[in-house]
N, C-alpha and C positions, 0 to 999 in steps of 0.2 A: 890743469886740474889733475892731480894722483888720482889712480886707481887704487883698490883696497880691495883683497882677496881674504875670503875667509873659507881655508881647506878645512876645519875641523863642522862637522855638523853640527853640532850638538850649541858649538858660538854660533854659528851662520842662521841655527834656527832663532837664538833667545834674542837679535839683533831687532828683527821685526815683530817678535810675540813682546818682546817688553819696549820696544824704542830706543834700546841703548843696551850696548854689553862693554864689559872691560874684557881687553885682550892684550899679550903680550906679543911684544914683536922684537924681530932682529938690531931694528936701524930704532934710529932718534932724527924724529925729525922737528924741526926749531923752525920756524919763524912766520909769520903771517899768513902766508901762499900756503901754507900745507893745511890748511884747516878743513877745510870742505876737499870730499873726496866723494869718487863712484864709487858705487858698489854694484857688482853684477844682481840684478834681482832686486833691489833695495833701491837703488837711486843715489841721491845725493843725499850725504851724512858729515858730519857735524866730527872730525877726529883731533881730541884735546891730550896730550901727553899728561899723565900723572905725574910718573917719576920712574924710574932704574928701578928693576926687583934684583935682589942680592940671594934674597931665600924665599923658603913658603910662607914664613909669616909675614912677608910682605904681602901677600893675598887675599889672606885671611878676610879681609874685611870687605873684601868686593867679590868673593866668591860665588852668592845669590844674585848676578848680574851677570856670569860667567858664560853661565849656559852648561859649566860642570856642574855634577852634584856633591864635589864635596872637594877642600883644598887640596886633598891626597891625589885625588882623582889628576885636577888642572895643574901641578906641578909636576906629575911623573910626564903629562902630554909636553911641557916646556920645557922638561929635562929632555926629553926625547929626539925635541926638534933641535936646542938649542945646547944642551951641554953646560959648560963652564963659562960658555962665551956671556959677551953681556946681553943682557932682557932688558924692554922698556917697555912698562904698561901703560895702556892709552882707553879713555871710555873714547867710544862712539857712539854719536845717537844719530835718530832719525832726523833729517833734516825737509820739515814740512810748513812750506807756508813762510818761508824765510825763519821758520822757529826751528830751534835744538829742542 
């Protein structure tokens, strides 16, 4: 089983206040074994790939899940970490009771 690290506060809080955040990340991971993952504090969670972010408006629509407050906000933190390189966004929810 992966582990899943959330350094940003503000996602690592909205993970367990809402059961699920979208977050971008470095890597793509594919294939059945990466689904369920730890999370320090949280447990085990449910991590489903959306798809490659290119820009900000690919965010736009999962923003209010983010744990940011505003798309400006969460694209300058992924620009920050990540540059030009590629980004893949993933929801993760809470995994309770064998339920996502």
């Amino acid at each position: 089983m992966s582990k899943m690290e959330f350094a940003v506060g503000c996602v690592r809080e909205c993970l367990p206040r809402q059961g699920r955040v979208f977050t971008v990340r470095r890597y793509l991971v594919e294939g059945r074994f990466a689904r369920i993952v730890a999370v320090d504090g949280i447990g085990l969670c449910w991590r489903e790939l959306v798809g490659q972010v290119n820009c900000k408006d690919d965010l736009v629509k999962f923003v209010e899940v983010s744990g940011f407050t505003s798309v400006d906000d969460w694209w300058n933190r992924v620009v920050q970490f990540r540059g030009s390189k590629p980004k893949w966004l993933y929801k993760v929810c809470v995994y309770r009771n064998g339920k996502r």
